[in-house]
SEGUBA-5670 format. One line per field, with one value per residue: x, y, z of N, C-alpha, C, CB in turn; residue number from 0. Coordinates in steps of 0.05 Angstrom, whole numbers, plus 32768, in hexadecimal, padded with zeros to 4 digits. Atoms other than C-alpha are relative to their C-alpha. Glycine has a CB too. Layout:
BEGIN
nu = (X:...)
nv = (Y:...)
nw = (Z:...)
cau = (X:...)
cav = (Y:...)
caw = (Z:...)
cu = (X:...)
cv = (Y:...)
cw = (Z:...)
cbu = (X:...)
cbv = (Y:...)
cbw = (Z:...)
resi = (NUM:...)
REM end
This chain:
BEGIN
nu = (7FFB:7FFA:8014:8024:7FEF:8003:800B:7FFF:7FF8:8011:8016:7FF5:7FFE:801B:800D:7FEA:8004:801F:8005:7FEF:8016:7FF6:8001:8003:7FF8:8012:7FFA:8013:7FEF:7FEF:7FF6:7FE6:7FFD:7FE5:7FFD:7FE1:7FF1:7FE6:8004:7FFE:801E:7FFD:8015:8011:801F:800D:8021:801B:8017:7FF5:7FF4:7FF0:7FFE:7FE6:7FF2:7FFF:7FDC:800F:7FED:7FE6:7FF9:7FF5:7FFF:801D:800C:8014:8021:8005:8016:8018:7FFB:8006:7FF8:7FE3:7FEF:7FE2:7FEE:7FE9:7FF5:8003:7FEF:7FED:7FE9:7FED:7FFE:8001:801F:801C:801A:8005:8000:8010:7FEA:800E:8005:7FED:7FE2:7FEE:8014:7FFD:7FE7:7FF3:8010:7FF6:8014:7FF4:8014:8019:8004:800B:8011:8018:800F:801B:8012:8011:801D:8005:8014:800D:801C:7FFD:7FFD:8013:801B:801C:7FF8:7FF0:8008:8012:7FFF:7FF7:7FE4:7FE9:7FE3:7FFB:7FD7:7FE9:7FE8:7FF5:8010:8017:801A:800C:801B:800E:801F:7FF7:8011:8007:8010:7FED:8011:7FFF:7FED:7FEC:7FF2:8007:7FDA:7FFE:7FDA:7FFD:7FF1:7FE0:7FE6:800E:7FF2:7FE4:8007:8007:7FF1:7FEE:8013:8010:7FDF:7FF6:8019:8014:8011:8013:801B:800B:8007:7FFF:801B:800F:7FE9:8009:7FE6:7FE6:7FFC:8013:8008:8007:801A:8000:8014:7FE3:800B:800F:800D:800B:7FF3:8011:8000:8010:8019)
nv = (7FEF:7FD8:7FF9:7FFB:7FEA:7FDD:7FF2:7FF2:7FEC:7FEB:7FFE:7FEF:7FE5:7FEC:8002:7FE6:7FE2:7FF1:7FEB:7FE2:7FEE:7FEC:7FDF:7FF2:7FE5:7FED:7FF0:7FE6:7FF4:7FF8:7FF9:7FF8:7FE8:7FF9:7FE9:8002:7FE9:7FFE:7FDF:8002:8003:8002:8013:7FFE:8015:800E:7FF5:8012:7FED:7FEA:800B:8003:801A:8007:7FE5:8008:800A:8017:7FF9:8011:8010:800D:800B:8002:7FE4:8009:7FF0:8001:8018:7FF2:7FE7:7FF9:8000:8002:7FF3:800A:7FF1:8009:7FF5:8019:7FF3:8013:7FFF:8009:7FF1:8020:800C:7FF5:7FFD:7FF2:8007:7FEE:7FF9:7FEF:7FE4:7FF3:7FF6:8019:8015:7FEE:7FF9:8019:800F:7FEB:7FF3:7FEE:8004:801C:8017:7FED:8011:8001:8008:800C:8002:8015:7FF6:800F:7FF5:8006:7FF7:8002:7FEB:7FE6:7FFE:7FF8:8008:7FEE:7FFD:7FE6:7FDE:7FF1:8002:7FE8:7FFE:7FF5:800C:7FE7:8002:7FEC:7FF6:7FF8:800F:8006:8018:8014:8009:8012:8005:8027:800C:801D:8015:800E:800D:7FF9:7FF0:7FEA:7FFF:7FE3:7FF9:7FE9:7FFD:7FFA:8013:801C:8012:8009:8014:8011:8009:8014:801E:8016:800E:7FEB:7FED:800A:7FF1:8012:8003:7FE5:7FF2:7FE3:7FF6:7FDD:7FF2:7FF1:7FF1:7FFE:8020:8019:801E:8011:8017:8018:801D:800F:8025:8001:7FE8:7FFF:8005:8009:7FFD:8019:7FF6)
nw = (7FE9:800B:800A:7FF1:7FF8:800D:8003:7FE6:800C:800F:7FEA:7FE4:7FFF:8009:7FEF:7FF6:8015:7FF5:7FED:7FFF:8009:8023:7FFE:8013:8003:800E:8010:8001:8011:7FEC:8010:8001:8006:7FF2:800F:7FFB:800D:8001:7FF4:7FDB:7FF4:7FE2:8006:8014:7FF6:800E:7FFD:800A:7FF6:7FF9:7FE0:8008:7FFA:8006:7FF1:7FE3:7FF7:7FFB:7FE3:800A:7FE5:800C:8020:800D:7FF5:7FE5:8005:8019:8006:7FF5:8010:8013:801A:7FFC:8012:7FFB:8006:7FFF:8018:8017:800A:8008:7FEE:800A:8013:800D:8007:800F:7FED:7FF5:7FE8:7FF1:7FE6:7FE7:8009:7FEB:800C:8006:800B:8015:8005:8009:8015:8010:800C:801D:8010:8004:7FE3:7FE9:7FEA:8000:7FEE:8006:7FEF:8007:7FE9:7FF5:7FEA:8006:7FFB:7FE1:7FF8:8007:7FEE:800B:8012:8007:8022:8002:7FED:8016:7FF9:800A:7FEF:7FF7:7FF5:7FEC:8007:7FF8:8004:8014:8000:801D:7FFB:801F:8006:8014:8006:8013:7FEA:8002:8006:7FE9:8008:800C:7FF1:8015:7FFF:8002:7FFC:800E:8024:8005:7FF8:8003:800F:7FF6:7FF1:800C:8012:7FF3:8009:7FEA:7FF3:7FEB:7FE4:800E:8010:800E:8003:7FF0:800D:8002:8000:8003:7FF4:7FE7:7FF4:8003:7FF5:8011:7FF2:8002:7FEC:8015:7FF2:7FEF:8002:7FDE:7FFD:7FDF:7FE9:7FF2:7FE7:7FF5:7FFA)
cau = (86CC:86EE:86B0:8681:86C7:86B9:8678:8675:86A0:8670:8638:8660:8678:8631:8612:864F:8644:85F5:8602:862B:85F4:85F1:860B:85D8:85E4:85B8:85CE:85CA:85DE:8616:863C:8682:868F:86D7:86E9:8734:8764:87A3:8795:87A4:8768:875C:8715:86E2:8691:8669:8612:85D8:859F:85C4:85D2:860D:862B:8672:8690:868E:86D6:86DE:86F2:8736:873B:8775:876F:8725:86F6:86C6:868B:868A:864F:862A:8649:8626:8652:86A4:86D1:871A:8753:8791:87BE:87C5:880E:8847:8881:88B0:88D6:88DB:8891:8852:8825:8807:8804:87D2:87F0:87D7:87BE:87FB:8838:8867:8837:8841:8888:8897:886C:888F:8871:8875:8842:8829:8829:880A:87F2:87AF:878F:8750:8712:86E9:869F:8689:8642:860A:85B5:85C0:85F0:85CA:858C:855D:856D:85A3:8582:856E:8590:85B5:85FE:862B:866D:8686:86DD:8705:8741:876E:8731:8706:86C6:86AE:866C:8661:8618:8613:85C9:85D1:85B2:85D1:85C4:85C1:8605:862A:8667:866F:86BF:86BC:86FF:870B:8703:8741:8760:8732:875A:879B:8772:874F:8790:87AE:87A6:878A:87D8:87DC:8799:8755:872E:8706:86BE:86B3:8683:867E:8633:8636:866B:8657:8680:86BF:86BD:86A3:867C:868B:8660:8669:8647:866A:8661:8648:8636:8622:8630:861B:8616:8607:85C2)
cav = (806F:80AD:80B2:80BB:80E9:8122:811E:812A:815D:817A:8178:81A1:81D3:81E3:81DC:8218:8244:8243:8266:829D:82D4:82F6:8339:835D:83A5:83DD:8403:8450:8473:848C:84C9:84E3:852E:8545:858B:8591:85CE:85E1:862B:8634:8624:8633:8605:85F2:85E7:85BB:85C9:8594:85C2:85F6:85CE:85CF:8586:8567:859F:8573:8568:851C:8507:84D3:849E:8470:8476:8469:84A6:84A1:84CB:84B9:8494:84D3:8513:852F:851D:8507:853A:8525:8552:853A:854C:8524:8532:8512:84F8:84DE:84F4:84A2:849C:84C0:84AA:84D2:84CB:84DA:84F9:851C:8560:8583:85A3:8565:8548:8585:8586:8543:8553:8567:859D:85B0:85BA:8572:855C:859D:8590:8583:8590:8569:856F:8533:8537:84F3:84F2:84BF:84BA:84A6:84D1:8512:84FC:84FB:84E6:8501:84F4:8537:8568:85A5:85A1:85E4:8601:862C:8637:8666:867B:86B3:86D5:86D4:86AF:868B:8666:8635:8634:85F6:85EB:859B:8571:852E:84E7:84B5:8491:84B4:84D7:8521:8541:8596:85B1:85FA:8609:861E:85D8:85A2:8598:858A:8561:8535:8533:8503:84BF:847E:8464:84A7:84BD:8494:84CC:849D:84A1:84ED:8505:8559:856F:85BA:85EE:8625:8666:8656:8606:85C4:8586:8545:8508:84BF:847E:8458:840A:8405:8449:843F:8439:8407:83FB:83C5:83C4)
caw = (8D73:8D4E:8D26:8D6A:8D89:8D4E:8D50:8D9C:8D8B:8D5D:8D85:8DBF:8D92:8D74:8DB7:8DCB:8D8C:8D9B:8DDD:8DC8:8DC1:8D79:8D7A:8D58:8D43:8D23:8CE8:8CD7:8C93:8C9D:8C6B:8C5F:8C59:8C48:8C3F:8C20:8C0B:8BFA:8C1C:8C6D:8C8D:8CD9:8CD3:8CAE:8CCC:8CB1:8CB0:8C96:8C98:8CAF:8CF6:8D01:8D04:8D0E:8D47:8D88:8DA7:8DA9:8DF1:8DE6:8E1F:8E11:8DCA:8DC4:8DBF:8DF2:8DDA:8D93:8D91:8DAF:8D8E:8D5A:8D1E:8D1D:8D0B:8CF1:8CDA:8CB5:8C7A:8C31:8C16:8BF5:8C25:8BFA:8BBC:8BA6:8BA9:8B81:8BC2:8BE2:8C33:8C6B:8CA3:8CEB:8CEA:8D0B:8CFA:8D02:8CD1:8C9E:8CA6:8C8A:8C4C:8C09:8BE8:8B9A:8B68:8B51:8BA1:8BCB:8C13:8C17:8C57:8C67:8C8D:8C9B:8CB5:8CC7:8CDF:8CDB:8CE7:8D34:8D3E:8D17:8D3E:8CF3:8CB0:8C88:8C40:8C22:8C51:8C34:8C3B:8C4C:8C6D:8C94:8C83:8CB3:8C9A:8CBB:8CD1:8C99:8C91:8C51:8C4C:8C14:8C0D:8BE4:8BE1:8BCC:8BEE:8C07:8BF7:8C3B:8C35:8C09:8C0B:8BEC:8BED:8BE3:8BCD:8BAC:8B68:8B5F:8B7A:8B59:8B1B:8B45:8B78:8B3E:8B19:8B4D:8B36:8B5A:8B6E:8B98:8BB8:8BAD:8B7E:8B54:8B41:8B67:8B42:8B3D:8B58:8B56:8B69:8BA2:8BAF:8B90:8BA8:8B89:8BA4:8B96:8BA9:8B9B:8BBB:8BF2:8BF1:8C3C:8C4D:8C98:8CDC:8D09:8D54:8D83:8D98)
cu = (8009:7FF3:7FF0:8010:7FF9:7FDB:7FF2:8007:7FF4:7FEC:8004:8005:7FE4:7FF6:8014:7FF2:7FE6:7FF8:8004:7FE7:7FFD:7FFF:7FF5:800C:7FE6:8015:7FF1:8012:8009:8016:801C:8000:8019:7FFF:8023:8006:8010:8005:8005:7FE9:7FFB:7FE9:7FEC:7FDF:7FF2:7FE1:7FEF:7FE2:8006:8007:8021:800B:802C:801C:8003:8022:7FF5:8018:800B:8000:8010:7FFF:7FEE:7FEF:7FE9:7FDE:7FFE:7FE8:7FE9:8003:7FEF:800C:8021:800C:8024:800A:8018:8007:8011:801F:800F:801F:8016:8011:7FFB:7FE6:7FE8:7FEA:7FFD:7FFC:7FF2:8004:7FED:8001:800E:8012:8012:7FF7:800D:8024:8012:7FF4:8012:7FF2:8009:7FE9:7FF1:7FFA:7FF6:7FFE:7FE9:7FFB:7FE4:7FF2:7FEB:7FED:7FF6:7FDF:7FE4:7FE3:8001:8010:7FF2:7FE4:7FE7:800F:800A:7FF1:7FF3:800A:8015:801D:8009:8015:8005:8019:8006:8015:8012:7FE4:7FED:7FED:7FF3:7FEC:8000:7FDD:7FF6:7FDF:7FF7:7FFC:8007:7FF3:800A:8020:8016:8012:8007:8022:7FF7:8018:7FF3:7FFF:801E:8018:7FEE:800E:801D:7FF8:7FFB:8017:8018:7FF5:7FFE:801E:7FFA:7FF1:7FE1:7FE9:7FED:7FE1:7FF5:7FF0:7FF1:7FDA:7FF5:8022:7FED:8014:8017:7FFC:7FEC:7FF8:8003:7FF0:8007:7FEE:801A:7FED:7FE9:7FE5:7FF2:8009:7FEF:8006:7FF7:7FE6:7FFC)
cv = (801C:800E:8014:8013:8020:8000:8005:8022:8018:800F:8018:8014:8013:8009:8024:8017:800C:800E:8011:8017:8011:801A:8015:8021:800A:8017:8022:8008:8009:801C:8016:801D:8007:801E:8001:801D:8003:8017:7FFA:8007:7FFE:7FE9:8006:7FF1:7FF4:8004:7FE8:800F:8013:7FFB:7FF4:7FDC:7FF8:8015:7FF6:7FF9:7FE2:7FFF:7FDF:7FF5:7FE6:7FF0:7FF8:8017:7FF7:800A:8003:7FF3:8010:801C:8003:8008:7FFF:800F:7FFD:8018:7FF4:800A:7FE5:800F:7FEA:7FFE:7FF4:8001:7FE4:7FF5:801C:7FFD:8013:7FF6:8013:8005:8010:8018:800C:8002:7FF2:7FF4:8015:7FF9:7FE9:8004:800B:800B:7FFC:7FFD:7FEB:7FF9:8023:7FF0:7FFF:8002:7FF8:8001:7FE9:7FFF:7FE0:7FF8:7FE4:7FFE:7FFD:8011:8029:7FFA:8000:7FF6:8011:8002:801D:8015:8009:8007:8023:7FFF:8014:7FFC:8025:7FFD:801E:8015:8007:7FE6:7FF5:7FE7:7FF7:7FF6:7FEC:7FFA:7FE5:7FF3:7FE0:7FED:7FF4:7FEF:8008:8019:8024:800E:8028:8011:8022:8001:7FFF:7FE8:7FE6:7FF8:7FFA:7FE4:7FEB:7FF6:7FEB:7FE9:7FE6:7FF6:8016:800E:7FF1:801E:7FF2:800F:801B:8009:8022:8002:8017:8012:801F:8018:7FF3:7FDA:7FE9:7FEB:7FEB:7FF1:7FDF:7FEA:7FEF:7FE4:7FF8:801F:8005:7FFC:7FE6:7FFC:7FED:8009:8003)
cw = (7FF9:7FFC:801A:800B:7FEA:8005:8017:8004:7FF3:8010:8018:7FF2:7FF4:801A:8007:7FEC:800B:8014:7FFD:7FF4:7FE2:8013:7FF0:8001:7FEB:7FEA:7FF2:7FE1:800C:7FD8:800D:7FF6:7FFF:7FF5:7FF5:7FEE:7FFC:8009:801E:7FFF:8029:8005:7FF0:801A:7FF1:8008:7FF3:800B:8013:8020:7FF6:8016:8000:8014:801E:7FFF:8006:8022:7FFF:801C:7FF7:7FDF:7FF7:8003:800C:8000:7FE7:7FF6:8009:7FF9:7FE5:7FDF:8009:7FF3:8000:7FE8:7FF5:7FE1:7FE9:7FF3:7FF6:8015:7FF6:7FEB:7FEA:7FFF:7FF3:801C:800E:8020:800E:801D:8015:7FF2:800C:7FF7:7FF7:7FE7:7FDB:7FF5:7FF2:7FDC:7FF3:7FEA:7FE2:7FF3:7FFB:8017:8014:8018:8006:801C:7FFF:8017:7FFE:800F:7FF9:8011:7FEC:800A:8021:8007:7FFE:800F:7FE4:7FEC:7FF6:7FDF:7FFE:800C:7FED:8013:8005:8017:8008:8003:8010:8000:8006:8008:7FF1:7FFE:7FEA:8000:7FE9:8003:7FE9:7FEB:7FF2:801F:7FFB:8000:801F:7FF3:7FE8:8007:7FF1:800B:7FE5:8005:7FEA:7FE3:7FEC:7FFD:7FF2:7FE6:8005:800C:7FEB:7FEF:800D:7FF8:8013:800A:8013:800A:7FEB:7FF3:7FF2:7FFF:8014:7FE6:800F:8000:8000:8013:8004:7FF8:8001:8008:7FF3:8011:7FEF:800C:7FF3:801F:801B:8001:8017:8003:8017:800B:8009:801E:800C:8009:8024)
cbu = (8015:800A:7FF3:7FEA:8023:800F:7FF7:8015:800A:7FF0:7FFF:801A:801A:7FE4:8000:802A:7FFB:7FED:8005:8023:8000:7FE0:8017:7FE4:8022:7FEE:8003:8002:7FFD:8017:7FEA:8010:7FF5:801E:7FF7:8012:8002:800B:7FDC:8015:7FF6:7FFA:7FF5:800F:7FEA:800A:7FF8:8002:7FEA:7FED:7FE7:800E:7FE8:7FFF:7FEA:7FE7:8013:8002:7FE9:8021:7FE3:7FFF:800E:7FF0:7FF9:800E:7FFA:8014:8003:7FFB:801E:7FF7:7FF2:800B:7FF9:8008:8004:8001:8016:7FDA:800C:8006:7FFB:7FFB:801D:8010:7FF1:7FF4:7FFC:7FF0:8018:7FE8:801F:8010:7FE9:8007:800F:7FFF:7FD2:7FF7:800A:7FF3:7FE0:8016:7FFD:801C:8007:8008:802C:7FE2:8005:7FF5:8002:8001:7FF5:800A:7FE2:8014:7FF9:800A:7FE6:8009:8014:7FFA:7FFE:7FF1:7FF3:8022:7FE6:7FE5:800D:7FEA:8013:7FF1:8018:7FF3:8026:8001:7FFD:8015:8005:800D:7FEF:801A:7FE0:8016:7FF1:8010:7FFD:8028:7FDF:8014:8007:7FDF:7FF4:7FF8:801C:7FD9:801D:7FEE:8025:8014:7FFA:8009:8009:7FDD:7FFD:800F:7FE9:7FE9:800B:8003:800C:7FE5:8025:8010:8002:7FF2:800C:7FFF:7FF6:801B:7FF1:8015:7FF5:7FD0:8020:8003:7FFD:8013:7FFA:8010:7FE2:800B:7FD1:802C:7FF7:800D:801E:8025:7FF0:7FF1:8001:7FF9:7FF6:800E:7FEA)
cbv = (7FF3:800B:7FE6:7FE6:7FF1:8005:7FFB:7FEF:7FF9:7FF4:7FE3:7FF6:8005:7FEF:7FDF:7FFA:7FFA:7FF1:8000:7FFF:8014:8001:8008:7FFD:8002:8012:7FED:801C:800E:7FD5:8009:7FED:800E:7FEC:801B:7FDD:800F:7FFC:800F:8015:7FDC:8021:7FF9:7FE8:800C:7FE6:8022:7FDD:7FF0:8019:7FDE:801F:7FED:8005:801F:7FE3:8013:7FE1:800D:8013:7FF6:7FF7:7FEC:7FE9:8017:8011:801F:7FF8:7FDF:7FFC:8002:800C:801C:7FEC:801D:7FD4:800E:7FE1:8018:8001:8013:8009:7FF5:7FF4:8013:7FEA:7FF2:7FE7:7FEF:8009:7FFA:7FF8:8017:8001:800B:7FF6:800C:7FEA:8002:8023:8009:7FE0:8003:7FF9:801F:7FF4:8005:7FE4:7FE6:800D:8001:7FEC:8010:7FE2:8017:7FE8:8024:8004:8032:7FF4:7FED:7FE9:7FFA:8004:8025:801F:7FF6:7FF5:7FE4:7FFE:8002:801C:7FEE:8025:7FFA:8002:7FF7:8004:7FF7:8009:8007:8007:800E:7FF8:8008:7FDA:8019:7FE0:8011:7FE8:8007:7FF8:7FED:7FEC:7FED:8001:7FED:8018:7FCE:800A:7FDB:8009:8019:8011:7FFC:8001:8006:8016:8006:8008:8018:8001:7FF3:7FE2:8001:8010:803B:7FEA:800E:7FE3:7FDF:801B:7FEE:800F:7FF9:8005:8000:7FEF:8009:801C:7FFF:7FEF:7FFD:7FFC:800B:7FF3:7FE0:8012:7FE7:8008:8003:7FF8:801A:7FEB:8013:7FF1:7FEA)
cbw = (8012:7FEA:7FF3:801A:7FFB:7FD1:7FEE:800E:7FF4:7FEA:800E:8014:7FF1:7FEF:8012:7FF7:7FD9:8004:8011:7FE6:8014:7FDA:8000:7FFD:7FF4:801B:7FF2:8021:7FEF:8018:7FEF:7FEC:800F:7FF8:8014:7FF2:8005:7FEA:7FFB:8017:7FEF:8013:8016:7FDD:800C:8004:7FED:800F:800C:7FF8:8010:7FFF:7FE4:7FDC:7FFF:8008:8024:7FE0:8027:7FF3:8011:8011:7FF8:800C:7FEC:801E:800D:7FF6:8012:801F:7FF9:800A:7FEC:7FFD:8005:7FF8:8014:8009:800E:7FE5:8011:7FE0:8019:8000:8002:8011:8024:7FDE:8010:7FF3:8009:7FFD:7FF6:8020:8001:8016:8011:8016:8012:800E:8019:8015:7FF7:7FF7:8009:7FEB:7FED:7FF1:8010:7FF9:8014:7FF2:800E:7FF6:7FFF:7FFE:7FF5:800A:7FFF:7FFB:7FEF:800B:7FF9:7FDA:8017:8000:7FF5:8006:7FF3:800B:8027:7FF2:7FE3:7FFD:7FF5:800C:7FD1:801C:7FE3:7FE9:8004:7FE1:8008:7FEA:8007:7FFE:7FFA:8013:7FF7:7FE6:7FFD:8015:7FE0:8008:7FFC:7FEA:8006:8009:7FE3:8011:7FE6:8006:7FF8:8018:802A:7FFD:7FE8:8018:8013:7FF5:7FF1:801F:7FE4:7FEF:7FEB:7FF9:7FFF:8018:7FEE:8011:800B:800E:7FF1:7FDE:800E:801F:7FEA:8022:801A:8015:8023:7FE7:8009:7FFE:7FF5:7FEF:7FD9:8029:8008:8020:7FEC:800C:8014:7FF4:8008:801A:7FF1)
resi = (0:1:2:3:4:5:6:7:8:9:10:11:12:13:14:15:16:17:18:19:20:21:22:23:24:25:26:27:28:29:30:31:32:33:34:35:36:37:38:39:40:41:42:43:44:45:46:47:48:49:50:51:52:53:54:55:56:57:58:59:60:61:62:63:64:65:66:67:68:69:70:71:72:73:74:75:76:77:78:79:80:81:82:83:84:85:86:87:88:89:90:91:92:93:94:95:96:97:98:99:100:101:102:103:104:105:106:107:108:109:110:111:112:113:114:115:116:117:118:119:120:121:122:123:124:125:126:127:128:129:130:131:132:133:134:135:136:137:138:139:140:141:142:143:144:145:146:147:148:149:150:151:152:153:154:155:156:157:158:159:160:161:162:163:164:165:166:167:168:169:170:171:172:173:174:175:176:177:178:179:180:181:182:183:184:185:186:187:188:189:190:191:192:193:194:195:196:197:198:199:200:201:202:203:204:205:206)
REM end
């Protein structure tokens, strides 16, 4: 009688699972852009074939954004610093004053601000493989284009810091900010590209 109880049991919960509809989904490459500095920066634009991508306001509805799934590329803002005198880590904090004011500065620990461009083939409307990366920073009124002329792989991520700041940035080690495996593809007006591989490297979406 127990025996015929489980496998009643069974029976009912296959019969259950087999209704539940699969949730397929569709997948798009998907690549990571950050810009970072240790310089005041009012913003930075981002371009893929000289369109410019990553500049839509996102619109915030109880804490979910509401038009992220139809903007032309996610742009996030926040600052990489050390908040502690008892720790080497590094911490990633809002982009806002409060945020600054907690960090502590000194030579081996700067504050990094960071720009993150976010953007994959459904959202860009075309394939990202092949297009030619550049930037647009604004800083106290002045205007500086990084004309980079590299051209990106689908799914990977690429990280464009200043000449000036790449052997501070690279000299943080894996305990206190993931650096790893960036490899250096060309340096622009004064600034360098990394690029490395990301495991995934896409988005996906229900269908």
């Amino acid at each position: 009688m127990r025996h015929l109880f489980l496998l009643i049991c069974f029976i009912a919960l296959f019969l259950f699972v087999s209704c539940i509809p699969d949730e397929e989904s569709i997948c798009f490459p998907e690549n990571l852009i950050y810009f970072r500095t240790t310089s005041k920066m009012d913003s930075v634009h981002f371009f893929l074939n000289e369109e410019q991508i990553c500049f839509q306001e996102k619109i915030m509805n109880n804490g979910r954004c509401k038009n992220c799934k139809e903007i032309k590329g996610i742009l996030g803002e926040y600052v990489i610093c050390q908040t502690s005198v008892d720790s080497g880590f590094l911490s990633t904090l809002p982009y806002n004053q409060n945020a600054v004011d907690v960090c502590l500065v000194s030579d081996d620990f700067p504050i990094w601000t960071t720009y993150e461009c976010t953007i994959n083939e459904k959202l860009y409307g075309k394939t990202l493989d092949s297009s030619i990366l550049s930037l647009h920073l604004f800083s106290e009124n002045v205007i500086k284009s990084i004309e980079s002329k590299i051209t990106i792989q689908s799914g990977a991520q690429y990280n464009v810091i200043a000449e000036e700041d790449t052997a501070k940035w690279y000299s943080h080690t894996q305990e206190t900010i993931d650096i790893l495996k960036w490899n250096t593809i060309g340096c622009f007006n004064d600034f360098c590209i990394g690029e490395k591989t990301r495991p995934l490297g896409e988005a996906c979406y229900d269908k």
